[in-house]
PAMI-677050 format. One record per atom (N, C-alpha, C, CB): residue in three letters; z, x, y. Coordinates in steps of 0.001 Angstrom, whole numbers, padded with zeros to 6 digits, always signed. Last residue first. Glycine has a CB too. Example, Ala and Ser with C-alpha at 12.3 -4.5 7.8 and 13.67 -1.06 7.14 Angstrom:
BEGIN
Ser+007080+012850-002250
Ser+007140+013670-001060
Ser+007870+012900+000030
Ser+005725+014084-000598
Ala+007800+013190-005690
Ala+007800+012300-004500
Ala+007800+013200-003300
Ala+009046+011308-004473
//
This chain:
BEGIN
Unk-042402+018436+002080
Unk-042530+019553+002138
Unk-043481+020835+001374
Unk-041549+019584+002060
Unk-042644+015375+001515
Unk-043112+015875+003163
Unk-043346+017803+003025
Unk-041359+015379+004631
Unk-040212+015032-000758
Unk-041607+014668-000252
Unk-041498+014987+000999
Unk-042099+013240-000405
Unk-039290+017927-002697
Unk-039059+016618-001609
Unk-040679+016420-001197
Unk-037863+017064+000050
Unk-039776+017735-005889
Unk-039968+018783-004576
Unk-039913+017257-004030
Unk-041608+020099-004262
Unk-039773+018286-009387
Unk-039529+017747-008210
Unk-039507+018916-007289
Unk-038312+016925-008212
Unk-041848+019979-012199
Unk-041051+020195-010976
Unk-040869+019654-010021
Unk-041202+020925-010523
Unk-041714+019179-015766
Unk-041943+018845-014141
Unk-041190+019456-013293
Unk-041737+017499-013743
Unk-040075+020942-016946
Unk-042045+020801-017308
Unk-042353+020223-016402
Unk-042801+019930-018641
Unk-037821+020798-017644
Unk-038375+021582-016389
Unk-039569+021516-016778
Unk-037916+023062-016034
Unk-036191+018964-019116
Unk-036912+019155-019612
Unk-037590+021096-018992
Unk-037587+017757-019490
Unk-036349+016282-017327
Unk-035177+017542-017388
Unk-035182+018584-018459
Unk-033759+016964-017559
Unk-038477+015972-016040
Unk-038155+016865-014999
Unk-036822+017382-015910
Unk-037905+016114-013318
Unk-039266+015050-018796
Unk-040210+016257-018416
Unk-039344+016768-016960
Unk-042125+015673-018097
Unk-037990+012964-018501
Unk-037700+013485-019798
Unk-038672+015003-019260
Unk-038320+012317-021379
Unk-038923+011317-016650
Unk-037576+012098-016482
Unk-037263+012682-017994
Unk-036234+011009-015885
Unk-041418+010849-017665
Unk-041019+011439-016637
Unk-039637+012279-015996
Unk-041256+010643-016120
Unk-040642+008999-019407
Unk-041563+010702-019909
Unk-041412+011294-018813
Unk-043429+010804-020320
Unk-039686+006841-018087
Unk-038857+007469-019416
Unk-039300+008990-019353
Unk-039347+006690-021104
Unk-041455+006152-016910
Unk-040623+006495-015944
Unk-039710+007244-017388
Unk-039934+005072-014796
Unk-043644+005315-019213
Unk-043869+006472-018099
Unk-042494+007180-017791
Unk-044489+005813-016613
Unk-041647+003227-020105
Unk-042210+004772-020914
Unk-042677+005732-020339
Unk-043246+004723-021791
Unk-042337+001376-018147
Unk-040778+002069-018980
Unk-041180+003533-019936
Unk-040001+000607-020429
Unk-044779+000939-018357
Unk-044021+001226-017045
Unk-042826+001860-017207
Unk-043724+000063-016293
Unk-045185-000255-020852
Unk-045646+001022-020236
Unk-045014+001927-019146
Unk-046735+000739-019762
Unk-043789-002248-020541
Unk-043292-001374-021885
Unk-043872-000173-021051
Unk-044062-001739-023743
Unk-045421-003672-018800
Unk-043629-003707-018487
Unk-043236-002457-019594
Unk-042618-005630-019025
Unk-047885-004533-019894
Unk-047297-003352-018844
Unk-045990-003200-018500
Unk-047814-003446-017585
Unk-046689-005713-022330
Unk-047161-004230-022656
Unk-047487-003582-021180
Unk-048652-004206-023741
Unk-046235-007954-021042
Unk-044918-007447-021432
Unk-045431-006144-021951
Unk-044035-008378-022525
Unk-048397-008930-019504
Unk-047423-008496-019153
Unk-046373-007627-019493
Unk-047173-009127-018997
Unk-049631-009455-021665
Unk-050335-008380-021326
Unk-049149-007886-020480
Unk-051808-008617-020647
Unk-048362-011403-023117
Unk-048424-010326-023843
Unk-048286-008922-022865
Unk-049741-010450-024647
Unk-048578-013783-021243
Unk-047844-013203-021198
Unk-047632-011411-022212
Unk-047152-014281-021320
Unk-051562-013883-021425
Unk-051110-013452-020401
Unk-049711-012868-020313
Unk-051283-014334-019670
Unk-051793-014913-024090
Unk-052237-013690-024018
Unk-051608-012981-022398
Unk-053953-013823-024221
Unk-050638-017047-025132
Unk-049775-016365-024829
Unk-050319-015283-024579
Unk-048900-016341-025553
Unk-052510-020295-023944
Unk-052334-019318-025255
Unk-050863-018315-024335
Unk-054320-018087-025763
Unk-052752-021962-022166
Unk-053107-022493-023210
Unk-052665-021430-024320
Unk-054538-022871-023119
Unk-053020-021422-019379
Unk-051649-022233-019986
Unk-051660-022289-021058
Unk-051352-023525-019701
Unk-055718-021389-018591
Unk-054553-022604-017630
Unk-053515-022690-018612
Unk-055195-024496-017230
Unk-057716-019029-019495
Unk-056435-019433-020206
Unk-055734-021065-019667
Unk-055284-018086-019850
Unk-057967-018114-016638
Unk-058906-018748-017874
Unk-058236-019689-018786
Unk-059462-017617-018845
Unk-055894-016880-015400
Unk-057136-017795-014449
Unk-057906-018427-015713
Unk-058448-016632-013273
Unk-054667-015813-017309
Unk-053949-016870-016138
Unk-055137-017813-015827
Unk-053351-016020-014515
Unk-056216-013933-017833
Unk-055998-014880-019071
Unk-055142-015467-018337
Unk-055507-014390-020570
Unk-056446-012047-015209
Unk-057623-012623-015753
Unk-057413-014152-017000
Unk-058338-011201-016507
Unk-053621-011187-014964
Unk-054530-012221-014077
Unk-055511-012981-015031
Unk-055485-011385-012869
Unk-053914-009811-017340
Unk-052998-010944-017495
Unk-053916-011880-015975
Unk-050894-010353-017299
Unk-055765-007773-016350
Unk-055774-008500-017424
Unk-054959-009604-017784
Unk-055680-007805-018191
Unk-054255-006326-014238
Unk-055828-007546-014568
Unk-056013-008110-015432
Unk-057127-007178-014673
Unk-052655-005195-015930
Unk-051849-006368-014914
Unk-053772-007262-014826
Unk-050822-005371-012650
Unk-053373-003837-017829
Unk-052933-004688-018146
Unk-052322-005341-017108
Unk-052377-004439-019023
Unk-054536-001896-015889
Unk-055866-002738-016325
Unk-054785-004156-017174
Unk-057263-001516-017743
Unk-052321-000731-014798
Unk-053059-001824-013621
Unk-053878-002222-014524
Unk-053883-001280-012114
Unk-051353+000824-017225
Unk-050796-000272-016399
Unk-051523-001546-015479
Unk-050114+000443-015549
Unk-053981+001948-017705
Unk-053343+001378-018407
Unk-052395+000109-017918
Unk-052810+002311-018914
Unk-053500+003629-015349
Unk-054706+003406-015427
Unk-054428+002307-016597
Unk-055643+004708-015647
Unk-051046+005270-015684
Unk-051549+003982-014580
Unk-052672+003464-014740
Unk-051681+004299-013174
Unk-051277+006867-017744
Unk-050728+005312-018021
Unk-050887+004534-016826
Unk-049122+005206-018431
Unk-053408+008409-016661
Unk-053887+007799-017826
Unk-053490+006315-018089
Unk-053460+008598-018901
Unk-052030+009767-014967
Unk-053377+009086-014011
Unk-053757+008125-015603
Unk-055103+010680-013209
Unk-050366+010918-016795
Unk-049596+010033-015522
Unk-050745+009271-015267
Unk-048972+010908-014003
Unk-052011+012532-017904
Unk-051354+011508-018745
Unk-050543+010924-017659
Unk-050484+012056-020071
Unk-053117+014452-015667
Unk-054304+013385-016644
Unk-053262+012358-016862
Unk-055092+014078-018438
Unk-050659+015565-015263
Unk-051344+014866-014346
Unk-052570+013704-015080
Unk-051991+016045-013394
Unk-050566+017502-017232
Unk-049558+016304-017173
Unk-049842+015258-016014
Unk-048060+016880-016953
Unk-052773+018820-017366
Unk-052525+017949-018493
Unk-051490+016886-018135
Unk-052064+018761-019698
//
């Protein structure tokens, strides 16, 4: 479950970074949708890293070094 909702907000994240591409390349300037999309992956991105350390302190996540 906690793996789905990590693979969920990235999945979220990168479609709102295409998505601002996308109303860049169309858009030339004309509306504020690009910047929107930006600022709801920027919110996202903060809320992950938020739930994340709210779950390792929490102990619902367990860190472990990487390599081991």
């Amino acid at each position: 479950m906690k793996t789905l909702l990590v693979v969920g907000f990235l999945t979220l994240i990168v479609y709102n970074l295409g998505a601002a591409l996308f109303y860049m390349l169309t858009d030339r300037g004309e509306s504020k949708r690009a910047v929107n999309a930006l600022t709801r992956r920027i919110g996202l991105s903060i809320l992950l890293i938020a739930l994340v350390g709210a779950g390792i302190a929490s102990g619902v996540i367990q860190p472990h070094a990487v390599g081991t």
